[in-house]
C-alpha positions as a Markdown table, in Angstrom:
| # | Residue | x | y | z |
|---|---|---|---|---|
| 1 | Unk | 141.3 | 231.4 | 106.5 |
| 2 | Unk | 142.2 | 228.2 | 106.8 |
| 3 | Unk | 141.3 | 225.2 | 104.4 |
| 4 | Unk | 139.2 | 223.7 | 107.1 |
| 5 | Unk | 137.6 | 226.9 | 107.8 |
| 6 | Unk | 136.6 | 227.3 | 104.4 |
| 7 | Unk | 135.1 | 223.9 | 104.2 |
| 8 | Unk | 133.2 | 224.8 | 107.2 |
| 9 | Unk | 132.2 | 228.7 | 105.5 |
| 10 | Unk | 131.3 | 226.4 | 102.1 |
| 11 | Unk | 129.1 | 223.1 | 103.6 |
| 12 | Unk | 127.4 | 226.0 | 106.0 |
| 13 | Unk | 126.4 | 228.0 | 103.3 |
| 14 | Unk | 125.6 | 224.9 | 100.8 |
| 15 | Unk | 123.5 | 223.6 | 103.5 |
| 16 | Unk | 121.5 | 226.7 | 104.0 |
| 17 | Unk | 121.0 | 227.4 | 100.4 |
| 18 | Unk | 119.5 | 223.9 | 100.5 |
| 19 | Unk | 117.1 | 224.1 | 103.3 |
| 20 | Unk | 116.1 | 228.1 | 102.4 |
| 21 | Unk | 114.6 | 226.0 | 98.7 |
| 22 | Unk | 113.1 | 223.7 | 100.7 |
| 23 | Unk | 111.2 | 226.1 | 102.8 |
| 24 | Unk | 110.5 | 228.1 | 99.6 |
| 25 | Unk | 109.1 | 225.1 | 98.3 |
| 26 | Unk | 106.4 | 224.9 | 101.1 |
| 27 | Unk | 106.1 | 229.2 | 101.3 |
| 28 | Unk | 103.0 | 230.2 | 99.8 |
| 29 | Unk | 103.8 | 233.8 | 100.3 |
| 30 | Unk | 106.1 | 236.8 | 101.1 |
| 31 | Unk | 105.8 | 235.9 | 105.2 |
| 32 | Unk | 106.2 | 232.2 | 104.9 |
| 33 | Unk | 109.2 | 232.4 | 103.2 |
| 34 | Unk | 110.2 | 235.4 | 105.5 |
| 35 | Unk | 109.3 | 233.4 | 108.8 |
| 36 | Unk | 111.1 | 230.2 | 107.3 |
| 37 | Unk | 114.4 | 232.0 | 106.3 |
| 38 | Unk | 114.4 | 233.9 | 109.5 |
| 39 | Unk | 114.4 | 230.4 | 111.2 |
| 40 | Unk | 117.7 | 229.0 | 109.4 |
| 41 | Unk | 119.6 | 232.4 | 109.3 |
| 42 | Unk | 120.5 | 232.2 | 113.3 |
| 43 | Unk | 122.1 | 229.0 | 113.8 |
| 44 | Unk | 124.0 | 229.1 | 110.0 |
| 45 | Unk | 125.5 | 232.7 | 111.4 |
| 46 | Unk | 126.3 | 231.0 | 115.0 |
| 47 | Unk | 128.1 | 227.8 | 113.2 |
| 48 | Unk | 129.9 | 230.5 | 111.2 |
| 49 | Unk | 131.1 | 232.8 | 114.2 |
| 50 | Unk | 128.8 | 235.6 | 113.4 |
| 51 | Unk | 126.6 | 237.3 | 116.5 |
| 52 | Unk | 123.7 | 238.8 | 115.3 |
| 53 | Unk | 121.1 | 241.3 | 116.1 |
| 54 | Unk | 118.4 | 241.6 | 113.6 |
| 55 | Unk | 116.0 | 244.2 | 113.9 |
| 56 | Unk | 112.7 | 243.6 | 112.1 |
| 57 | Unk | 110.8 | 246.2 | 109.9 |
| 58 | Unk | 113.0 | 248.8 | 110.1 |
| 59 | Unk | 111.9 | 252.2 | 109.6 |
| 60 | Unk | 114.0 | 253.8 | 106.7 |
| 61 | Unk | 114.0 | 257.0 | 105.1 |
| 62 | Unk | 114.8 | 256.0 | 101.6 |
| 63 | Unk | 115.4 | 259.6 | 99.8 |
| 64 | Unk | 113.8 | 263.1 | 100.6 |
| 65 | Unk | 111.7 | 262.5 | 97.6 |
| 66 | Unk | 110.3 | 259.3 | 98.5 |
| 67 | Unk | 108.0 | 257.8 | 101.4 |
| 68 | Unk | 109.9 | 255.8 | 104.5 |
| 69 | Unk | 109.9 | 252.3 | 104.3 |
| 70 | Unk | 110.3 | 249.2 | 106.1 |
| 71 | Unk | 112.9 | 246.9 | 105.9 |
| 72 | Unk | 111.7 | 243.8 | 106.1 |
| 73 | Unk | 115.5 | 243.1 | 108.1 |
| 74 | Unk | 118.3 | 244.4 | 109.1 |
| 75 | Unk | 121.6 | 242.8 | 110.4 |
| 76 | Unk | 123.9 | 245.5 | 111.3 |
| 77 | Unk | 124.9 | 247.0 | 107.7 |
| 78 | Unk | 123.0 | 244.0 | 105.6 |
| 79 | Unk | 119.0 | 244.7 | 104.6 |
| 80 | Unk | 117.6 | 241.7 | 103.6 |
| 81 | Unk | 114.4 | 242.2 | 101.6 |
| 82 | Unk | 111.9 | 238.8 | 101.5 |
| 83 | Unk | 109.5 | 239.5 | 98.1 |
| 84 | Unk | 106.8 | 236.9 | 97.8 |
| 85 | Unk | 108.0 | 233.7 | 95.8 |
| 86 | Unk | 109.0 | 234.3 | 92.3 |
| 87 | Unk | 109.0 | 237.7 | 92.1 |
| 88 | Unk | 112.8 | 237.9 | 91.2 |
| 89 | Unk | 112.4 | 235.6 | 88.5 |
| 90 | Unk | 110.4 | 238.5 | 85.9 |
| 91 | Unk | 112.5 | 242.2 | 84.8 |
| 92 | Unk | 109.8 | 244.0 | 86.3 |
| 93 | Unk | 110.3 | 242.3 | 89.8 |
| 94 | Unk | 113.8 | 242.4 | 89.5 |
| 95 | Unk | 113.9 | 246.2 | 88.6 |
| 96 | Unk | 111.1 | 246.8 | 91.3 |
| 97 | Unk | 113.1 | 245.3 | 94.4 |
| 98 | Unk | 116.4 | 246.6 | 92.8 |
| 99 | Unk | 114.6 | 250.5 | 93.1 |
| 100 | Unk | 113.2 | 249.5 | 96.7 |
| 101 | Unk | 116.6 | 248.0 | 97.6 |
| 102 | Unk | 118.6 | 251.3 | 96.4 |
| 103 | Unk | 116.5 | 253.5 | 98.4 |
| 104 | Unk | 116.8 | 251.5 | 101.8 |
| 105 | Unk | 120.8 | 251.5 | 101.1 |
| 106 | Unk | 120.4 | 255.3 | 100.5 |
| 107 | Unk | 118.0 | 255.8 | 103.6 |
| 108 | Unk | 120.4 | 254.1 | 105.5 |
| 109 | Unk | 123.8 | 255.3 | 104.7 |
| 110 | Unk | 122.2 | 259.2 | 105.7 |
| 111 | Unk | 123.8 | 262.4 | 104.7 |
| 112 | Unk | 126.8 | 264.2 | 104.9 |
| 113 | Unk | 130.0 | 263.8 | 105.2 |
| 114 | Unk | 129.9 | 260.0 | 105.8 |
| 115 | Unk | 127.5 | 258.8 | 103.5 |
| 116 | Unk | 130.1 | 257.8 | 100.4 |
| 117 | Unk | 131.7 | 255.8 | 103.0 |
| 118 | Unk | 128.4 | 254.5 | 104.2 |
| 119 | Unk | 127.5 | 253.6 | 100.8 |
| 120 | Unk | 130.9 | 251.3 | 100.2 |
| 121 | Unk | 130.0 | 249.2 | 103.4 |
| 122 | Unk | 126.5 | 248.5 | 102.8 |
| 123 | Unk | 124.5 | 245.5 | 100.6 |
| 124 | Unk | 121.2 | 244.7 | 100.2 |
| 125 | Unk | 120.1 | 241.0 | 100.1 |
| 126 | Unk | 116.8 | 240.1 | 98.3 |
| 127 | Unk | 115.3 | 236.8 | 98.2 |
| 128 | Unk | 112.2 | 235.3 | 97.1 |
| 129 | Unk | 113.2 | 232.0 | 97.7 |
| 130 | Unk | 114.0 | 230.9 | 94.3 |
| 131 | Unk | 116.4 | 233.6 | 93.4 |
| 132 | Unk | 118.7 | 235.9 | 96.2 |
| 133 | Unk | 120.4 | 238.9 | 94.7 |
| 134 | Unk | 122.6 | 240.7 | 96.9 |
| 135 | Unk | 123.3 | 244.4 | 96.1 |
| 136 | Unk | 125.9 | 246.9 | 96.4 |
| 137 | Unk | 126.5 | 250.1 | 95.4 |
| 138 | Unk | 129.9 | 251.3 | 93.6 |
| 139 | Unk | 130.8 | 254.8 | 93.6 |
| 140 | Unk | 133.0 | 255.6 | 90.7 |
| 141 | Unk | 135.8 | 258.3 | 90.6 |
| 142 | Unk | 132.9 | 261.2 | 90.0 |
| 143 | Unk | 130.8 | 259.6 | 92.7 |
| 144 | Unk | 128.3 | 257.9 | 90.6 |
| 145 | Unk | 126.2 | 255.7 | 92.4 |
| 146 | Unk | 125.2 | 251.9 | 90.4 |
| 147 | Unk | 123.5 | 249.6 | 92.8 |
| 148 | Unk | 124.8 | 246.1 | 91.6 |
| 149 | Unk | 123.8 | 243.4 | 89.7 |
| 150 | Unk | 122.3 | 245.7 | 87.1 |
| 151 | Unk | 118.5 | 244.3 | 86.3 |
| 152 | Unk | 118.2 | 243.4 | 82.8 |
């Protein structure tokens, strides 16, 4: 990449970070903020050379153990999870979006053979419009999973 590129990568993403606090601003919930992200995401991923396909409310089986969900998004191997304004600002929203995050990453990478490979190409992107965490799980030599940053 090319210095012109990267200037290109860095004022696109500057510029969204900018307008997704301005429509946070305004959100008064979860959807608001949801509908106004949604809005920016598609011409910052054009001007950056990325073709996307969201789906919306995706249906995934998080773990046998637990219910399926909904992904509030999905672009290819990216779930982005919208929680209502300020939520990711408190431990207990942090560590309940990090659980709900880990089990759509799980629910999506499947079973079998494939899935530790799955796992390593995967993230998780929540945002409440104040904070965004993205998330990614590192498998360590015995195959641990840790879904990343850890919540304090």
């Amino acid at each position: 990449m090319d210095k012109e590129e990267q200037f290109n990568d860095s004022t696109v993403a500057a510029t969204l970070a900018k307008d997704i606090r301005i429509v946070a601003e305004k959100a008064r919930n979860e959807e608001e903020l949801r509908i106004g992200v949604e809005k920016l995401l598609e011409p910052a991923l054009k001007k950056l050379g990325i073709a996307a396909n969201p789906r919306y409310e995706k249906r995934i089986s998080r773990t046998i153990l637990t219910a399926v969900g909904r992904a509030d998004a999905l672009y290819g191997q990216a779930i982005i999870e919208y929680e209502p304004p300020g939520k990711l600002s408190t431990a207990k929203g942090k560590n309940s979006t990090k659980k709900q995050t880990e089990g759509y990453l799980l629910g999506l990478a499947g079973s079998g053979k494939q899935r530790e490979d799955t796992l390593r190409r995967i993230a998780g992107i929540a945002i409440d419009g104040q904070s965004i965490f993205s998330f990614v799980t590192v498998l360590t030599s015995r195959c641990h999973r840790r879904l990343y940053p850890e919540s304090s």
